[in-house]
MIMIGU-346840 format. One record per atom (N, C-alpha, C): x, y, z; residue number from 0. Coordinates in pm, whole numbers, plus 50000, padded with zeros to 5 digits. Layout:
% residues N
(node (X,Y,Z),NUM) ...
//
This chain:
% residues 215
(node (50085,49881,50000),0) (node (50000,50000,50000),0) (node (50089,50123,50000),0) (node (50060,50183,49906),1) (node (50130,50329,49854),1) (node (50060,50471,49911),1) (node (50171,50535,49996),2) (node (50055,50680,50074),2) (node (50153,50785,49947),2) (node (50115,50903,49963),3) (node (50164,50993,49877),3) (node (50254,51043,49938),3) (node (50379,51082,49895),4) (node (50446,51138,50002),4) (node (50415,51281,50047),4) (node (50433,51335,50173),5) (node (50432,51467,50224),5) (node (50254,51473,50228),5) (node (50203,51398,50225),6) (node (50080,51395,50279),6) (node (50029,51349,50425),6) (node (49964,51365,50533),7) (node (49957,51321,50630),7) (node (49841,51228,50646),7) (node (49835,51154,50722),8) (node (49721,51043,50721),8) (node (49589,51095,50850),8) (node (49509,51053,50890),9) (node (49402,51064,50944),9) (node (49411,50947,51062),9) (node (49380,50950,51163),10) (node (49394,50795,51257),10) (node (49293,50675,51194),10) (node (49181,50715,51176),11) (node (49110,50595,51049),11) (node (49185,50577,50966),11) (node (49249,50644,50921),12) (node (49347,50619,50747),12) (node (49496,50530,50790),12) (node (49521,50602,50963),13) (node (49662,50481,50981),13) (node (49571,50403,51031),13) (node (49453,50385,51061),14) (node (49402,50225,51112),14) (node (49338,50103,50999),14) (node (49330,50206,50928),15) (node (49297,50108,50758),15) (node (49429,50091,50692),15) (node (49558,50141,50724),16) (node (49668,50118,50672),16) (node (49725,50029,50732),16) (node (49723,49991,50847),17) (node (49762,49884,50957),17) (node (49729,49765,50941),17) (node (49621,49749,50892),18) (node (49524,49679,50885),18) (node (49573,49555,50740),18) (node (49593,49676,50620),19) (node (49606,49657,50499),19) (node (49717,49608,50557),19) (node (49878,49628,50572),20) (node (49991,49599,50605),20) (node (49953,49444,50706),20) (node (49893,49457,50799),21) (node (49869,49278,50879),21) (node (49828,49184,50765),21) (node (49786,49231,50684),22) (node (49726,49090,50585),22) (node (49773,49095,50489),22) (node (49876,49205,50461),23) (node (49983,49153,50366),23) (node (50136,49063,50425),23) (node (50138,49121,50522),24) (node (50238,49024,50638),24) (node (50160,48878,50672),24) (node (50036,48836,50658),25) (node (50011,48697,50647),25) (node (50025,48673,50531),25) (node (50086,48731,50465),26) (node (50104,48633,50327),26) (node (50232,48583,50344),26) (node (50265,48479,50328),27) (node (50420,48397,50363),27) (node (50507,48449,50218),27) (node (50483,48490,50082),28) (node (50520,48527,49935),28) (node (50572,48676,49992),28) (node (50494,48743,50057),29) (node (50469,48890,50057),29) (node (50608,48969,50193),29) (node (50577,48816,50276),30) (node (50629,48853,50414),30) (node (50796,48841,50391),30) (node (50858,48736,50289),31) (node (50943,48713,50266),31) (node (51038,48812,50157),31) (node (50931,48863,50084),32) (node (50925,48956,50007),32) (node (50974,49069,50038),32) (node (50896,49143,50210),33) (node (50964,49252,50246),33) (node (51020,49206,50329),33) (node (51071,49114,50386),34) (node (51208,49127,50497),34) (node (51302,49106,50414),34) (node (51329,49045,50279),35) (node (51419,49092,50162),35) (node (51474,49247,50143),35) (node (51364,49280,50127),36) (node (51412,49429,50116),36) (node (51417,49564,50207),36) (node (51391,49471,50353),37) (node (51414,49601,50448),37) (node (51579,49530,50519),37) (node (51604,49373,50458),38) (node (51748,49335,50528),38) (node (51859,49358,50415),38) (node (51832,49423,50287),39) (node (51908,49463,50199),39) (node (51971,49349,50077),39) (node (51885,49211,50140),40) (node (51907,49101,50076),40) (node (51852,49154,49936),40) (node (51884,49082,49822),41) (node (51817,49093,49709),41) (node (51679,48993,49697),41) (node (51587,49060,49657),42) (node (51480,48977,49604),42) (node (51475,48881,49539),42) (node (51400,48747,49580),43) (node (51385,48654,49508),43) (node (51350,48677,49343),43) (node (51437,48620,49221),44) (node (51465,48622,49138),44) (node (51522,48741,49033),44) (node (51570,48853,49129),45) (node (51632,48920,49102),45) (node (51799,49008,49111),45) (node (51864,49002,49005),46) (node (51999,49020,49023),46) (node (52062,49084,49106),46) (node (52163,49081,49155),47) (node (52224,49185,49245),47) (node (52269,49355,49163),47) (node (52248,49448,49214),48) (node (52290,49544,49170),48) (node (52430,49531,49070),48) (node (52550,49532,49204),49) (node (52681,49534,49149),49) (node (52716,49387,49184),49) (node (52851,49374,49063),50) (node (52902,49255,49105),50) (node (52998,49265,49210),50) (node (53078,49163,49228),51) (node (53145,49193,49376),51) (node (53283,49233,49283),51) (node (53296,49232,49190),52) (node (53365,49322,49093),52) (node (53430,49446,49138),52) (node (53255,49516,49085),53) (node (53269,49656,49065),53) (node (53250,49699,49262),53) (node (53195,49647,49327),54) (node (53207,49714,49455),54) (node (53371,49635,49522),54) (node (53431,49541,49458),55) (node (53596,49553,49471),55) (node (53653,49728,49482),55) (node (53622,49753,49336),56) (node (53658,49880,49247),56) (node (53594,49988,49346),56) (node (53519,50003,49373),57) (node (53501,50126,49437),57) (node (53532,50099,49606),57) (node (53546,50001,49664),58) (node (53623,49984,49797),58) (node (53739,50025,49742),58) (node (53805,49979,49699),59) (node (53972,50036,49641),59) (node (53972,50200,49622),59) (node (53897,50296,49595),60) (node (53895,50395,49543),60) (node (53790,50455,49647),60) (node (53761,50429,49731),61) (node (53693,50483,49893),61) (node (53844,50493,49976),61) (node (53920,50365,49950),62) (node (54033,50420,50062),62) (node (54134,50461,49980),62) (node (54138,50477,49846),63) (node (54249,50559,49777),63) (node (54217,50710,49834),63) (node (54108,50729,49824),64) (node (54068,50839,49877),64) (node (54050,50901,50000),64) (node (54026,50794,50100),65) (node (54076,50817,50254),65) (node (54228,50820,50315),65) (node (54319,50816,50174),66) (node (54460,50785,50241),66) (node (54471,50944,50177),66) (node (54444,51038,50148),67) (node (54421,51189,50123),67) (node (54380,51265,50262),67) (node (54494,51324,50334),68) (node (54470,51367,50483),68) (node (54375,51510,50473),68) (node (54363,51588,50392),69) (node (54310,51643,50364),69) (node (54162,51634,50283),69) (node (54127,51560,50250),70) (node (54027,51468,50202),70) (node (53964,51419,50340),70) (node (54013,51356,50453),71) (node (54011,51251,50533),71) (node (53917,51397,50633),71) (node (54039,51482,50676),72) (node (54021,51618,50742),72) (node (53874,51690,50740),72) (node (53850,51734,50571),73) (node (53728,51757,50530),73) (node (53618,51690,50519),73) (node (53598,51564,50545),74) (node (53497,51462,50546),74) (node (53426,51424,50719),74) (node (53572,51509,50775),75) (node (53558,51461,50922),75) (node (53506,51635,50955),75) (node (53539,51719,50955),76) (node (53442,51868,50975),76) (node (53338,51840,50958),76) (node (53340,51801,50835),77) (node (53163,51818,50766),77) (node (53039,51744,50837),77) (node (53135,51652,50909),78) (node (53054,51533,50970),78) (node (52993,51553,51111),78) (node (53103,51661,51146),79) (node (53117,51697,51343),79) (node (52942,51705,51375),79) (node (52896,51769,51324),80) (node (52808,51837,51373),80) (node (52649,51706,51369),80) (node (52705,51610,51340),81) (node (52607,51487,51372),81) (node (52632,51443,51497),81) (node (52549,51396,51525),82) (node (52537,51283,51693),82) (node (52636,51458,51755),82) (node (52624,51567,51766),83) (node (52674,51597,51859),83) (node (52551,51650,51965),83) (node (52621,51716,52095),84) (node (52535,51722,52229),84) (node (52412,51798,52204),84) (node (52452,51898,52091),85) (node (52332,52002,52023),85) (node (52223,51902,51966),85) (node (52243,51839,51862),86) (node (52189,51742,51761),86) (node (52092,51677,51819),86) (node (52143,51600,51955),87) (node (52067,51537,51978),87) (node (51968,51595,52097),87) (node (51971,51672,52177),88) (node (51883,51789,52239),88) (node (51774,51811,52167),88) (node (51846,51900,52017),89) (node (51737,51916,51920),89) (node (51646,51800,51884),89) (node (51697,51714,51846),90) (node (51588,51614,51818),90) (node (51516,51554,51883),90) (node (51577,51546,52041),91) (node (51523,51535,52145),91) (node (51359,51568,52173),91) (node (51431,51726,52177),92) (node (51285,51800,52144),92) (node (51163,51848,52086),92) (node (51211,51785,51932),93) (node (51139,51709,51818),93) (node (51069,51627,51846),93) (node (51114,51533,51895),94) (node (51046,51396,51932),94) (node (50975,51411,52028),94) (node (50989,51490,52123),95) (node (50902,51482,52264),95) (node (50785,51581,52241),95) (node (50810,51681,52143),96) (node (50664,51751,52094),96) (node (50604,51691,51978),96) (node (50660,51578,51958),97) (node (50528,51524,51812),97) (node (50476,51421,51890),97) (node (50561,51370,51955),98) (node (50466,51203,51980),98) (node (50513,51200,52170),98) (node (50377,51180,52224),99) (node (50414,51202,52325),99) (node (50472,51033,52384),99) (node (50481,50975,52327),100) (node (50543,50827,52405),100) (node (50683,50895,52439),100) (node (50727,50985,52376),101) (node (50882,51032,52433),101) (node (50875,51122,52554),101) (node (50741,51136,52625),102) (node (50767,51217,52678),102) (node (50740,51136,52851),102) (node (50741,51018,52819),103) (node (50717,50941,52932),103) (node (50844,50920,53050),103) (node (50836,50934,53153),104) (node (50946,50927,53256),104) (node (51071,50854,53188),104) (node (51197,50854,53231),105) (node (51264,50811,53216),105) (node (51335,50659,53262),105) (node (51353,50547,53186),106) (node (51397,50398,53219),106) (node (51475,50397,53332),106) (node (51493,50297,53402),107) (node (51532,50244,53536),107) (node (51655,50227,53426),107) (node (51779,50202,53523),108) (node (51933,50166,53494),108) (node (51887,50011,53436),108) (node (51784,49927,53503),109) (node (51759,49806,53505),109) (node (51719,49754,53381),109) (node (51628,49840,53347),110) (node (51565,49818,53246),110) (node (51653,49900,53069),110) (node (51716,49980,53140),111) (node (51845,50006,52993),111) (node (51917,49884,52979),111) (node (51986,49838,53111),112) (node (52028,49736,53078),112) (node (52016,49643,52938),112) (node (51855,49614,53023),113) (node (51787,49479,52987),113) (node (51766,49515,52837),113) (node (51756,49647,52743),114) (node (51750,49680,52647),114) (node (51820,49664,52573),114) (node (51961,49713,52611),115) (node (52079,49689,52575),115) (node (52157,49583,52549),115) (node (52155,49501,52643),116) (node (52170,49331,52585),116) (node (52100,49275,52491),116) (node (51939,49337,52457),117) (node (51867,49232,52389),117) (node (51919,49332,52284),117) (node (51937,49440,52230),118) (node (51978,49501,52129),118) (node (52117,49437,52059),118) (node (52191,49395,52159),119) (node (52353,49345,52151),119) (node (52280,49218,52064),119) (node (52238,49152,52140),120) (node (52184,49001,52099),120) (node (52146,48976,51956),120) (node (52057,49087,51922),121) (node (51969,49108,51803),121) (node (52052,49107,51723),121) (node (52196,49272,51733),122) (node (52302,49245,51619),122) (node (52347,49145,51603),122) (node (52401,49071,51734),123) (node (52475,48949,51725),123) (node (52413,48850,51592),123) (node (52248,48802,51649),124) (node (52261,48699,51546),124) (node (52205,48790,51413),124) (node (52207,48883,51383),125) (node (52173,48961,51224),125) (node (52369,48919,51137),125) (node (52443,48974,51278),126) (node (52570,48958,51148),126) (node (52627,48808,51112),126) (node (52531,48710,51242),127) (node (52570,48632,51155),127) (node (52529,48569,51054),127) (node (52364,48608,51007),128) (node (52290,48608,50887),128) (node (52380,48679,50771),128) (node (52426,48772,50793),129) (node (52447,48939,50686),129) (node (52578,48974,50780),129) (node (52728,48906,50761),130) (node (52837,48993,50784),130) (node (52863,49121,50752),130) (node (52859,49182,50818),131) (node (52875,49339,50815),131) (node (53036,49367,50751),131) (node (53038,49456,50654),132) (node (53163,49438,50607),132) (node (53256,49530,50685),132) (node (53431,49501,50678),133) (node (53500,49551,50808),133) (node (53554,49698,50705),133) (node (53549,49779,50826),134) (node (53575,49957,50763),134) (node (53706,49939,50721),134) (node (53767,50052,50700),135) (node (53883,50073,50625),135) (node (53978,49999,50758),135) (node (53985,50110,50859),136) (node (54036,50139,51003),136) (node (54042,49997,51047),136) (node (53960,49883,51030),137) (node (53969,49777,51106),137) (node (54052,49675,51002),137) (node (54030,49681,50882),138) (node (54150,49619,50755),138) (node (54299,49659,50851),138) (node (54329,49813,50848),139) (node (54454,49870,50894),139) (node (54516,49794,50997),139) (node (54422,49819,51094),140) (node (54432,49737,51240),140) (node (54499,49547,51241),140) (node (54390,49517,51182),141) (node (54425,49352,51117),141) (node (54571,49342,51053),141) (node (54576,49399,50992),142) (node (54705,49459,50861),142) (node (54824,49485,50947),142) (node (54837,49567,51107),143) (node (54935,49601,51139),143) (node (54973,49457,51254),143) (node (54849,49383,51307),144) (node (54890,49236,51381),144) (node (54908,49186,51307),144) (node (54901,49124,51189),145) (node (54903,49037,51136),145) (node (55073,49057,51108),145) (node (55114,49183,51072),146) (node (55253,49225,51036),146) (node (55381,49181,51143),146) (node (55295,49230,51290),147) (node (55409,49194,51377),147) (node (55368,49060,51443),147) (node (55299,48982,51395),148) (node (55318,48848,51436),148) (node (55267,48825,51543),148) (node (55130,48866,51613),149) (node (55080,48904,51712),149) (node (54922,48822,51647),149) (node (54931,48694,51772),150) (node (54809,48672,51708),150) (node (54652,48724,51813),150) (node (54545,48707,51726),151) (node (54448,48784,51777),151) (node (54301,48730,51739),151) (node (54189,48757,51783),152) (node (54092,48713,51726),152) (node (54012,48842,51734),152) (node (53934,48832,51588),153) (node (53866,48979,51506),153) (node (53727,48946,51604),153) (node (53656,49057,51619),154) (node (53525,49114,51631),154) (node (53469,48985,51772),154) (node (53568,49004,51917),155) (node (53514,48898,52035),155) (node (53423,49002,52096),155) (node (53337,48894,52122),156) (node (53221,48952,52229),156) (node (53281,48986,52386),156) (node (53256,49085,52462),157) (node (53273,49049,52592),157) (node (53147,49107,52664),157) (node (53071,49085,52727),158) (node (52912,49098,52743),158) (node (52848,49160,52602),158) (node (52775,49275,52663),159) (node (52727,49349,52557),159) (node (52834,49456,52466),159) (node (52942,49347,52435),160) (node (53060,49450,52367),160) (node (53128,49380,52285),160) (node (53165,49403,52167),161) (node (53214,49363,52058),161) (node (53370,49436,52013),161) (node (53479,49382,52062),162) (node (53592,49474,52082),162) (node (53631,49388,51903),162) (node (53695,49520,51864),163) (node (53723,49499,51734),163) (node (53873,49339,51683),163) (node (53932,49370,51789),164) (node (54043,49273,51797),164) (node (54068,49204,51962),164) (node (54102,49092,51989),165) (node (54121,49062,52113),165) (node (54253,48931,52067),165) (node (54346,48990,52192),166) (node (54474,48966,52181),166) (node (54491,48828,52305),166) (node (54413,48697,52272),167) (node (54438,48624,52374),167) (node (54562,48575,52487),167) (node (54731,48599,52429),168) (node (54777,48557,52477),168) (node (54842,48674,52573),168) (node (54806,48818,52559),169) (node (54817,48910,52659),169) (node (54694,48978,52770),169) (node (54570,48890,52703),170) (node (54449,48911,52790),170) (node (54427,49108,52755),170) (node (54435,49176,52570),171) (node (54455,49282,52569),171) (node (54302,49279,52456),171) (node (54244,49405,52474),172) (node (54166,49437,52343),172) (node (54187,49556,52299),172) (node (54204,49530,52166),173) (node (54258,49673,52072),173) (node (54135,49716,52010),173) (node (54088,49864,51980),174) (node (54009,49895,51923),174) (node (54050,49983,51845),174) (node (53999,49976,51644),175) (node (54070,50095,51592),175) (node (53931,50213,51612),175) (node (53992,50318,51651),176) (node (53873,50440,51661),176) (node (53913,50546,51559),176) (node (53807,50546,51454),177) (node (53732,50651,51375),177) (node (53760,50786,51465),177) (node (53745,50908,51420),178) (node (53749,51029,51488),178) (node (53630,51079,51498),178) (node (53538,51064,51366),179) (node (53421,51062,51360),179) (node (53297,50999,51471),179) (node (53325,50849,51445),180) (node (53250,50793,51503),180) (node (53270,50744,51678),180) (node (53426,50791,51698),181) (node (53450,50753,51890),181) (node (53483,50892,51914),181) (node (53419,51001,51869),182) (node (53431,51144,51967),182) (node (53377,51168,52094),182) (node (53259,51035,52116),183) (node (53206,51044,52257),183) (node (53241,51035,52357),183) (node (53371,51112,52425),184) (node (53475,51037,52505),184) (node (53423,50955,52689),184) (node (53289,51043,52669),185) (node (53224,50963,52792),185) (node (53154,50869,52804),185) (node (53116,50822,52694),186) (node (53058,50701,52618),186) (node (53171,50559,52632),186) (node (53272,50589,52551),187) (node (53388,50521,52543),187) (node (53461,50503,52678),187) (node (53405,50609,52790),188) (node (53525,50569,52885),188) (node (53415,50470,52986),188) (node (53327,50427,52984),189) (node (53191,50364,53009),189) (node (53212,50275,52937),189) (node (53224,50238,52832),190) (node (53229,50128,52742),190) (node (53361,50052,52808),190) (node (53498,50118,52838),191) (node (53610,50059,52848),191) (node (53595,49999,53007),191) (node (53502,50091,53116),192) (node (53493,50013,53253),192) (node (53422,49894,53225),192) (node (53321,49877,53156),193) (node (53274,49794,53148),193) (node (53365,49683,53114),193) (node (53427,49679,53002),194) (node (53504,49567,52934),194) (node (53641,49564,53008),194) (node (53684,49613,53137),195) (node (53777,49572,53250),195) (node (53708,49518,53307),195) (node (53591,49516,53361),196) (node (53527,49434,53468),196) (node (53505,49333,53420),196) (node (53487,49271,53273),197) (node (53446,49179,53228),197) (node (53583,49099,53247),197) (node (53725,49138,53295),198) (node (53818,49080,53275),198) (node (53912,49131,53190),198) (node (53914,49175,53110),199) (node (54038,49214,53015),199) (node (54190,49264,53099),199) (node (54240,49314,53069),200) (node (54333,49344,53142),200) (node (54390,49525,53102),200) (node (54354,49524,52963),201) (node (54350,49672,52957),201) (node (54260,49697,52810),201) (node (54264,49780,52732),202) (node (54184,49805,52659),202) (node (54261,49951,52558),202) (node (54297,49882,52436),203) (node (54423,49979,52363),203) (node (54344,50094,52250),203) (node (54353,50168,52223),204) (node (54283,50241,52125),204) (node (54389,50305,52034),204) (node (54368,50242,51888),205) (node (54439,50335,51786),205) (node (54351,50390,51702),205) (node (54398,50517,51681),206) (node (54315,50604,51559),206) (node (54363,50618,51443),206) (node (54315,50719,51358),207) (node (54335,50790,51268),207) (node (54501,50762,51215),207) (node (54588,50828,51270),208) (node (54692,50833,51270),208) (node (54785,50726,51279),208) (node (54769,50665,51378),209) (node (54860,50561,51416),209) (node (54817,50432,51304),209) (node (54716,50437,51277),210) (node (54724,50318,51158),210) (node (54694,50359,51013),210) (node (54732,50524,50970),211) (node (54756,50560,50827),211) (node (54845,50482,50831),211) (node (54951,50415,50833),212) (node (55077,50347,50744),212) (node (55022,50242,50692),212) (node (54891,50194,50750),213) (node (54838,50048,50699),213) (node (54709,50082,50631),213) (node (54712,50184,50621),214) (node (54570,50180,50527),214) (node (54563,50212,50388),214) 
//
């Protein structure tokens, strides 16, 4: 069922749309149909876009282009101003004046928890349906153990945490961090108590810099 876009619906109109959508989800043809295309799988009897060819060719020429520090520099400005403390305030407040379910008290520690694991869980078994492919930064990372003879195992769980490399025979986990994406430094320093208590013994972070020679 097709709405127009930039049109708004009526609560009869989302309750006849709901409706329409449940009995197209009992169709087992239909149901399979769209979890195809909301998991990015290709549709039954239809080709894949690119071959693994041409998205070779343009991975090669994503990090020809990320090994450009100035390139790298300008991609990372342009970007700042996402997920930052403003951003999300604002949207915050977006959300809590359109729909009031956001405006309901705030979750027990207990119950984030309990969110948070089943969220962990969920990725867990999606990548192992649909491997998530590894960023530039984590190739580098791999690229520089593998060099000094340091063995390791890629992407270990330790509770609800997925450390990018784990170094069994020093009890160490290395993570390569994006500048972009680990600017949250209070996030990350929360993430790292956590994954000492789980045992580790320390918890290493390389960025940007320290693994341009391998990228």
């Amino acid at each position: 069922m097709v709405w127009p876009k930039g049109k708004k619906r009526t609560p009869k109109q989302n309750a006849a749309h709901a409706a329409v959508m449940r009995k197209e989800w009992a169709d087992p043809k239909k149901r399979k149909k769209r979890i195809a295309s909301l998991t990015g799988c290709p549709r039954p009897n239809m080709p894949l876009h690119h071959t693994q060819e041409h998205n070779d060719k343009i991975g090669a020429a994503s990090r020809k282009r990320w090994r450009d520090p100035a390139y790298r520099k300008k991609i990372i400005e342009a970007r700042k101003h996402i997920w930052s403390p403003e951003w999300r305030e604002n949207m915050r407040q977006k959300m809590t004046g359109r729909d009031a379910h956001w405006a309901r008290k705030p979750h027990t520690k207990r119950h984030k928890d309990r969110q948070a694991v089943g969220v962990a869980t969920n990725l867990a078994e999606r990548r192992k349906r649909w491997p998530q492919p590894t960023t530039n930064l984590e190739r580098a990372l791999y690229k520089l153990l593998a060099c000094a003879g340091i063995e390791f195992t890629r992407e270990k769980r330790f509770g609800r945490y997925v450390v990018d490399a784990f170094l069994p025979e020093h009890n160490l986990a290395v993570e390569a961090d994006g500048a972009f994406w680990h600017k949250d430094t209070a996030r990350q320093t929360r993430r790292d108590a956590a994954l000492l208590r789980s045992g580790l013994l320390a918890v290493v972070h390389l960025g940007d810099d320290d693994l341009a020679p391998f990228l």
